[in-house]
C-alpha positions in Angstrom: 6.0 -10.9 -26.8 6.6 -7.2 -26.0 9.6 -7.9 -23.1 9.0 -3.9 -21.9 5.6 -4.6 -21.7 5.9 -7.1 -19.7 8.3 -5.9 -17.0 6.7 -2.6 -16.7 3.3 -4.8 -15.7 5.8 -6.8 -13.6 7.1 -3.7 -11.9 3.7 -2.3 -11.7 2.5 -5.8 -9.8 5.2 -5.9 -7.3 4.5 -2.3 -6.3 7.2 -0.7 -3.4 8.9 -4.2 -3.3 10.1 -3.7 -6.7 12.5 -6.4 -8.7 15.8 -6.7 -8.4 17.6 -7.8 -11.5 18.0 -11.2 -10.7 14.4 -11.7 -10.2 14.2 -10.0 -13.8 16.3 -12.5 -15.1 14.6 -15.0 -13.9 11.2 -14.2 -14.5 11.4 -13.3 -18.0 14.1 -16.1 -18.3 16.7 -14.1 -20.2 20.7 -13.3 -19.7 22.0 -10.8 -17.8 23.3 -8.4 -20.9 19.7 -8.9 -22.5 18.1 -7.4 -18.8 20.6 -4.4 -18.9 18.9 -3.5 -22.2 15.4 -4.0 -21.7 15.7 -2.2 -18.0 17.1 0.9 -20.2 15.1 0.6 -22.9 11.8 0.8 -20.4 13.9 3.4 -18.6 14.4 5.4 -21.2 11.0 5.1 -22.2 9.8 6.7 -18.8 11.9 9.6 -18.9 10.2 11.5 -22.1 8.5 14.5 -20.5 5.1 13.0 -21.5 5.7 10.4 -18.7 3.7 10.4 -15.0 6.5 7.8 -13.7 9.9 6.9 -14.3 12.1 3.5 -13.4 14.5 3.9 -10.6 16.7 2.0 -8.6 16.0 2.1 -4.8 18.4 0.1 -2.6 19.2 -2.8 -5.3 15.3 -3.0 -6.4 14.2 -1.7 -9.3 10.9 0.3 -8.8 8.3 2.5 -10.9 7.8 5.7 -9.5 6.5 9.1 -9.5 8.5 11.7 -11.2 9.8 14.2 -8.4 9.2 17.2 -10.4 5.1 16.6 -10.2 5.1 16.5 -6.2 2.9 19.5 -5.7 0.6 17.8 -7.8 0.1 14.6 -5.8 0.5 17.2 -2.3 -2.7 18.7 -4.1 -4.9 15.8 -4.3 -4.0 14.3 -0.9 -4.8 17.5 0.4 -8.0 18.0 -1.5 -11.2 17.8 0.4 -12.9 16.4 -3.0 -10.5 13.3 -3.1 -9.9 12.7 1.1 -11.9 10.3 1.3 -11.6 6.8 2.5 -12.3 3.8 0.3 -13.4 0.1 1.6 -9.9 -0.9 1.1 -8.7 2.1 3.1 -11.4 1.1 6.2 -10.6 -2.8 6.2 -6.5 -1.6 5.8 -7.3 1.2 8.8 -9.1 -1.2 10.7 -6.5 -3.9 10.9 -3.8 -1.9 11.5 -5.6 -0.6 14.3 -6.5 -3.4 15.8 -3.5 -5.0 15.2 -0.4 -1.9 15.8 2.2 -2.5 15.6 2.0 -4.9 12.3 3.8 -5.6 9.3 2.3 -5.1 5.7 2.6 -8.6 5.3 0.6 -9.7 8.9 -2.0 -7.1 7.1 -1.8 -8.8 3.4 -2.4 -12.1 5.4 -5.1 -10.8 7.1 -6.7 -8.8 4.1 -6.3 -11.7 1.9 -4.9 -9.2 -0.8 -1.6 -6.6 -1.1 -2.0 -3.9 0.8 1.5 -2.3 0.1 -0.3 0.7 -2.8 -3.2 1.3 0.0 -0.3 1.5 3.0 1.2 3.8 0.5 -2.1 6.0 0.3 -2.3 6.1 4.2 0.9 7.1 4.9 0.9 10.2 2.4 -2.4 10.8 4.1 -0.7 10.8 7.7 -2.9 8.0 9.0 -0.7 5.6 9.8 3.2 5.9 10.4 6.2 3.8 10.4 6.4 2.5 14.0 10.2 0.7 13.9 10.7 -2.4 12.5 10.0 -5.9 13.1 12.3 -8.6 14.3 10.9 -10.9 12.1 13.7 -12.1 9.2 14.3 -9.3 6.7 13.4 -6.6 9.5 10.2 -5.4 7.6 8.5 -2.2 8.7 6.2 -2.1 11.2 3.3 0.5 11.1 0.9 2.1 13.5 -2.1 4.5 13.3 -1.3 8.5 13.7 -3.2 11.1 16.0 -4.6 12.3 12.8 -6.9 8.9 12.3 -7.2 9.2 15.9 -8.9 12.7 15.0 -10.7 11.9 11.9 -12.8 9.4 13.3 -13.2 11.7 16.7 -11.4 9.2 18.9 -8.7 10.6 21.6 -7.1 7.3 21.9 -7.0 4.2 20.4 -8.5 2.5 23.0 -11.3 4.5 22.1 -12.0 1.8 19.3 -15.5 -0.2 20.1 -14.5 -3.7 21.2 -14.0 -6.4 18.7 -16.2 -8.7 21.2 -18.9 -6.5 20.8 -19.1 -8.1 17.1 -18.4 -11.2 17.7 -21.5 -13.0 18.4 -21.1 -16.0 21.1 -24.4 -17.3 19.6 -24.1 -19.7 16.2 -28.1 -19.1 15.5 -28.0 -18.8 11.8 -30.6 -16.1 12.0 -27.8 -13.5 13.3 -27.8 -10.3 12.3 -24.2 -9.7 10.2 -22.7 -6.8 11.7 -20.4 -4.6 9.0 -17.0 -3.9 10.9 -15.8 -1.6 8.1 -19.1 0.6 7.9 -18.5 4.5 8.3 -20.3 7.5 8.3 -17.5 8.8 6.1 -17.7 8.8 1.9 -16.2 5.6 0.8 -15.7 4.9 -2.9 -14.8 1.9 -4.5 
């Protein structure tokens, strides 16, 4: 078993959480001089120039990253009109928040079923949602809001300007309801 293999997929899993050594340690189930190699050995691994991402540590969590250097790069796409578009991810991940401001990443995980910490990621750089403060919940995670930029994408000039969430709830348990698509847009979505 390839140990860098596995704790790049490991790192690439736990996205912006990252792992701390400890959890390394644990995980793989090795000693603590055998994680100091195989962190520097992936490390130094991600530092040849033919590399996207590097390894760094951020606070005591070890994280893969982008490599500072390419950041007009990654400006370009998010500005690009070709790749601004919203996926279905991006519309459920939108629409919770939404409905939901302020909310953690893990209230929308729970609610999404799935992570959601890449496509928060994606929204942020995108500058439809924001950091709003943080939680009081233990660990004092982030809490996130929409941005008057979603407000102006999807031509709203507040957000109560979102349709009511009552208006697709159906009071009626017929089984011959029509299912009504809450994540539907008018905008390109790709999968």
């Amino acid at each position: 078993m390839n140990k860098n293999a596995v704790l790049e997929g490991l790192l690439f899993v736990v996205g912006e959480d990252g792992l701390s050594l400890s959890q390394i340690k644990d995980i793989l189930d090795i000693d603590d001089n055998e994680v100091k190699e195989l962190v520097a050995s992936l490390k130094e691994s991600y530092d040849d120039l033919s590399r996207g991402l590097r390894i760094d540590f951020l606070g005591n969590k070890l994280k893969l990253t982008t490599k500072r250097e390419h950041k007009d790069f990654y400006k370009k796409l998010i500005e690009n009109k070709e790749t601004n578009f919203l996926s279905q991810s991006a519309l459920e991940t939108l629409a919770i928040i939404a409905y939901n401001e302020p909310i953690t990443r893990i209230q929308v995980d729970e609610l999404r079923g799935v992570s959601s910490a890449q496509m928060i990621r994606k929204l942020v750089a995108k500058g439809f949602i924001k950091e709003a403060g943080r939680s009081d919940f233990p660990g004092r995670p982030i809490l996130y809001e929409t941005t008057t930029d979603f407000l102006d994408y999807f031509g709203m000039a507040t957000i109560d300007d979102l349709p009511d969430m009552r208006n697709f709830i159906s009071e009626n348990t017929d089984e011959n309801e029509t299912e009504v698509d809450l994540y539907h847009s008018k905008y390109k979505e790709d999968d």
